[in-house]
C-alpha positions as CSV (number, residue, x, y, z in Angstrom):
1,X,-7.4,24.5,4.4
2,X,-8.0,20.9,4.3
3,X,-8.7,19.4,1.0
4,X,-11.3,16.5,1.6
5,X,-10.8,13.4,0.1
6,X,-12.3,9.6,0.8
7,X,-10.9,6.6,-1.2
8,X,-12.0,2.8,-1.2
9,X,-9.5,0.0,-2.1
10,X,-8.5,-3.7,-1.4
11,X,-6.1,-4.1,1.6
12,X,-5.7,-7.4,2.6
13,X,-5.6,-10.6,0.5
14,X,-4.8,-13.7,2.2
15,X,-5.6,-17.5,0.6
16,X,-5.3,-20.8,2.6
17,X,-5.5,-24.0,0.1
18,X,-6.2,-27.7,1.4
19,X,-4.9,-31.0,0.0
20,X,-2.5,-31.6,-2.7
21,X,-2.4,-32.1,-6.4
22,X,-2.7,-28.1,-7.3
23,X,-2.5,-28.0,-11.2
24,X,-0.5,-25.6,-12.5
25,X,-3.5,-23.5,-13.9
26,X,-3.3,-22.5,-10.2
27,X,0.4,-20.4,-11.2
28,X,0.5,-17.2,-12.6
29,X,3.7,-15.9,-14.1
30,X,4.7,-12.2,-15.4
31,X,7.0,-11.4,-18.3
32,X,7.9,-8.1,-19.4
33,X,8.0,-7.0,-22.9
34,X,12.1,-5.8,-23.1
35,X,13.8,-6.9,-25.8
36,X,17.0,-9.4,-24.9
37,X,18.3,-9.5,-28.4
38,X,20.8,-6.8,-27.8
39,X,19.8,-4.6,-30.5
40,X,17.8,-1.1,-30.0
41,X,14.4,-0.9,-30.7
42,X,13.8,2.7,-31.3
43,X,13.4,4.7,-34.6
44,X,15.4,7.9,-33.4
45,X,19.0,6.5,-33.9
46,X,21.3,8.9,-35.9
47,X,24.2,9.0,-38.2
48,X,25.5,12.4,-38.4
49,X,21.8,13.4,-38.5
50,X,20.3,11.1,-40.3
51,X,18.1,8.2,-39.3
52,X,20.2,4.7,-39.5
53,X,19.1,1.1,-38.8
54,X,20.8,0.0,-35.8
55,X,21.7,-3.4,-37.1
56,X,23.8,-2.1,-39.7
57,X,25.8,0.3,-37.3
58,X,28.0,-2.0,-35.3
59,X,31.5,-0.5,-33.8
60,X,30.8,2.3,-35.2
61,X,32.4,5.2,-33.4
62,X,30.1,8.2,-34.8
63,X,26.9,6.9,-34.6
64,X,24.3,7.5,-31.5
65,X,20.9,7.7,-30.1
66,X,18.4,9.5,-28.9
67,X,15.5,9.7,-25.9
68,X,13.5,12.2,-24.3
69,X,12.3,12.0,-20.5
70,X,10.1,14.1,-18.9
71,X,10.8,16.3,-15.5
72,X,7.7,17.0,-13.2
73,X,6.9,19.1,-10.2
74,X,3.6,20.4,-8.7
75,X,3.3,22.9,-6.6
76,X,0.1,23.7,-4.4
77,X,-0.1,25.7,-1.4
78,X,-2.8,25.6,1.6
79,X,-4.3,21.6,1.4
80,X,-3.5,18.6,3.4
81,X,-4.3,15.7,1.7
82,X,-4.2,11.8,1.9
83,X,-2.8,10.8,-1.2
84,X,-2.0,7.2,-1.1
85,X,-2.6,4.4,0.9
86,X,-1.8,0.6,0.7
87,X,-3.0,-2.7,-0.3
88,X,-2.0,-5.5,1.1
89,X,-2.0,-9.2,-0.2
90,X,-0.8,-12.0,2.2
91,X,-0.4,-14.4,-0.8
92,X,-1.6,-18.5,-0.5
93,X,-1.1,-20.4,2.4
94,X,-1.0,-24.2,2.1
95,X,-1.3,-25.0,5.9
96,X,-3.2,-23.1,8.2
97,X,-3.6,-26.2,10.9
98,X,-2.7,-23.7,13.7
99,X,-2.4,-20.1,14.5
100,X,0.1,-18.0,12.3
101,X,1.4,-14.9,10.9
102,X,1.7,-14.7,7.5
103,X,4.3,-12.3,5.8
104,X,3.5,-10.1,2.4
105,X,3.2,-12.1,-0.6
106,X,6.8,-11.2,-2.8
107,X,8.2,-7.6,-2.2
108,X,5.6,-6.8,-0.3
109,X,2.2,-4.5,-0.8
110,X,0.6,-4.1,-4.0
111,X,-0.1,-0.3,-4.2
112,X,2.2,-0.3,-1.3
113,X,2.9,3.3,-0.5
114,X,1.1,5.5,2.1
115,X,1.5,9.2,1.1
116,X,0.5,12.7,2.8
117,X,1.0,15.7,1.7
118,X,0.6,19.1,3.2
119,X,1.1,22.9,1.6
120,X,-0.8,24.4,4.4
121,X,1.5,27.8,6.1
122,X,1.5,28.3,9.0
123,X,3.9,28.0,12.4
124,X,1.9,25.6,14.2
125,X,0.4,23.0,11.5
126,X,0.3,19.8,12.2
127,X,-1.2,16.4,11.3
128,X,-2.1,13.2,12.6
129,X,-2.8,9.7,10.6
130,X,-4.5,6.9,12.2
131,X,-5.3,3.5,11.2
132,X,-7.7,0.6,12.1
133,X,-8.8,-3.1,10.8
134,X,-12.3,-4.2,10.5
135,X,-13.6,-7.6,10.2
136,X,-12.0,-10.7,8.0
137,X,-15.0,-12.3,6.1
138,X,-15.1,-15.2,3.4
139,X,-18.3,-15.8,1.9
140,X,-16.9,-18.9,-0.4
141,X,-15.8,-20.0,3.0
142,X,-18.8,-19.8,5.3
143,X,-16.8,-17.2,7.0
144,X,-19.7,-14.4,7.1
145,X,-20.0,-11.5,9.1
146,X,-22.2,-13.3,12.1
147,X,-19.7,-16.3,12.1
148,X,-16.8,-14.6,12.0
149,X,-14.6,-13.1,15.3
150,X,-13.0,-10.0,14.1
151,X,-10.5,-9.8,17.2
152,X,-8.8,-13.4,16.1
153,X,-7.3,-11.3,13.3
154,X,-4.1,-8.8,13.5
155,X,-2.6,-6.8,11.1
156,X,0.7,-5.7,12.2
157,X,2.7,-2.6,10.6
158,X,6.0,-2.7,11.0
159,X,7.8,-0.1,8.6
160,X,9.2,3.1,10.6
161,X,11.4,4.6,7.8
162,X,9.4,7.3,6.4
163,X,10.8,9.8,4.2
164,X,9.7,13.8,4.3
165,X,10.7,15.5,0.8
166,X,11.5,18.8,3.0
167,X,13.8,16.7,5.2
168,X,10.8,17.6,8.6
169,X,11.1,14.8,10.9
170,X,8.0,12.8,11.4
171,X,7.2,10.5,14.2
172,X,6.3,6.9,12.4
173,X,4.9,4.3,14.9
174,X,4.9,0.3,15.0
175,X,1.2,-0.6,15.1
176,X,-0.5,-4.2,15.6
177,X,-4.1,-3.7,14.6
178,X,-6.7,-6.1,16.0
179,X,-9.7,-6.4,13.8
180,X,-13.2,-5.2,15.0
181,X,-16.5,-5.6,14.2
182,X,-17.4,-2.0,12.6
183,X,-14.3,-0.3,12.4
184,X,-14.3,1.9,14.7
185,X,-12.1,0.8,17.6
186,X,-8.9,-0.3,18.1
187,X,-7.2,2.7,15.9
188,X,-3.6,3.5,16.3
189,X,-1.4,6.5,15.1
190,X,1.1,5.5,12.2
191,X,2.1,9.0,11.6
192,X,2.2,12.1,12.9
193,X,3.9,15.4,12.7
194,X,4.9,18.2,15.1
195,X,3.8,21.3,15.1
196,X,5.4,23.4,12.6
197,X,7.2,20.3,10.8
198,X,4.0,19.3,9.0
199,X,5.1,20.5,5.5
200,X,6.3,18.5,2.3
201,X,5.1,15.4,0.7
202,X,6.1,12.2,3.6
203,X,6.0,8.5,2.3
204,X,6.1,5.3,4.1
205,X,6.6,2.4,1.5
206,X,5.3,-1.2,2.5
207,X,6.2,-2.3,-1.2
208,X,9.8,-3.3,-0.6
209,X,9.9,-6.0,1.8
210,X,7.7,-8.4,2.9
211,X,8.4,-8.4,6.4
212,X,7.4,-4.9,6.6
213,X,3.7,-5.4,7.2
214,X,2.8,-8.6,8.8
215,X,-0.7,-10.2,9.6
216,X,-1.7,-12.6,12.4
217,X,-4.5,-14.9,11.7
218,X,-6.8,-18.1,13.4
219,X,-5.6,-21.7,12.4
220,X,-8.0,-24.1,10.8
221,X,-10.0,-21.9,8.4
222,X,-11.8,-23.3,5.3
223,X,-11.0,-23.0,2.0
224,X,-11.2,-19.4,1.0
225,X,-9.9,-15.8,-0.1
226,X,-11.0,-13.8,3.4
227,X,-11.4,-10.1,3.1
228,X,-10.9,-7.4,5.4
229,X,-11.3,-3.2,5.2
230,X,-8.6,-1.1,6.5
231,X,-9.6,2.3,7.5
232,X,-7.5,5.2,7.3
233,X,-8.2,8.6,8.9
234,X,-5.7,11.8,8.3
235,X,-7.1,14.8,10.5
236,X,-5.5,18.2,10.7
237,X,-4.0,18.6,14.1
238,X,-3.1,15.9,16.7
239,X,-6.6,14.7,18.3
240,X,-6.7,11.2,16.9
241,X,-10.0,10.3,14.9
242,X,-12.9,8.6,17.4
243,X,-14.4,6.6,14.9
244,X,-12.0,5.8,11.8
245,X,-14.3,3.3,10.6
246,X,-17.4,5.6,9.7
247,X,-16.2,9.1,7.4
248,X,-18.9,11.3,8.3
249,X,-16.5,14.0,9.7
250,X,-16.0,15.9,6.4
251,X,-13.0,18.0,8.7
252,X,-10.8,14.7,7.9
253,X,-9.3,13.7,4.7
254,X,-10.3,9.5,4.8
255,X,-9.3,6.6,2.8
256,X,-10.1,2.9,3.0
257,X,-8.4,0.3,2.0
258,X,-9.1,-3.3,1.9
259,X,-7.4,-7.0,3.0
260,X,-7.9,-9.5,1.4
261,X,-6.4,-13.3,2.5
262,X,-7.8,-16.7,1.2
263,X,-8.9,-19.6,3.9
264,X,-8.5,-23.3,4.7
């Protein structure tokens, strides 16, 4: 049984800026709320029993402290499902006089994980997940859809290590997608698994490095944050989707996600 499932998301950011003098309103900066100050923020710290206040405990030898964590697992049985698939941001680029590829801004993908899962039983089970680009545009930037040449852009995936929670071995491609206009061409297969290796949960993480996904882009656009969908298709066998771009085959479990870059 396939469960049906069709997500929307951003995929692609990439931002060119021209000319100098940036103020720093233009940086952003994350901080996260752990305490430095050495001392342990948490009510449920014990003397023999009894609540104490950890600044008043220190070398002790009978004090300690306590936490609780929480251990998950969900089992289902008979669905294949698309459960994840990435974003990715290209980050700001200052020069874009010329053709280039732009790596992943930081670590890598935001939401950066693609993830299948299948339960189904079965002998011969297998699956297939394919993947396409559509069309850059940048309305800030003039770029529309009439003006803008969705084969100058190339979104190149480049992670192979994917991981199977049932240790099955599935066949993870290399793929350089070239954008076009609908969607619909130009897929390639990023994963797929053989027949009777099709079960588990399998991951392929784009979040860890930024060389793992990669995009090729024009030189000399405007000023801009340009946009583009990326379509994802997951079908139940190994016939590859014939049009990625448009989910009207309910058979398929389909997700989109979007990229996103900003233009000179």
């Amino acid at each position: 049984m396939l469960k049906k499932r069709k997500i929307v998301s951003c995929g692609v950011l990439f931002s060119t800026l021209l000319g100098l003098g940036l103020s720093t309103s233009n940086v952003m900066a994350h901080a996260d709320s752990h305490s430095t100050n050495g001392s342990v923020p948490d009510t449920s710290v014990y003397n023999n029993g009894s609540p104490i206040d950890p600044s008043n405990s220190k070398n002790s030898s009978t004090d300690y402290a306590k936490k609780t964590s929480k251990a998950t697992v969900k089992v289902v049985n008979g669905y294949l499902v698309l459960e994840a698939v990435p974003d990715f941001d290209f980050g700001i680029q200052t020069d874009n006089s010329s053709a280039m590829r732009a790596n992943l801004f930081g670590n890598g993908a935001s939401n950066g994980q693609i993830a299948v899962s299948d339960s189904r039983n079965g002998n011969n089970n297998n699956w297939t997940l394919n993947a396409s680009l559509g069309k850059f545009t940048s309305p800030d930037a003039g770029y529309t859809d009439n003006k803008a040449n969705a084969s100058d852009w190339t979104l190149n995936l480049n992670n192979t290590n994917s991981k199977n929670n049932q240790n099955n071995i599935i066949q993870t491609n290399p793929v350089s997608l070239k954008g076009s206009d609908d969607g619909n061409s130009n897929a390639k297969t990023v994963m797929q698994s053989s027949p009777g290796k099709n079960k588990g949960e399998t991951t392929l993480d784009y979040a860890s490095n930024s060389s793992q996904a990669t995009l090729d882009m024009p030189g000399n656009l405007k000023v801009g944050t340009y946009n583009a969908p990326v379509y994802w298709s997951l079908g139940a066998g190994s016939t590859p989707d014939p049009t990625p771009g448009t989910p009207t085959d309910t058979s398929k479990a389909q997700q989109t996600s979007g990229q996103q870059t900003p233009g000179q």
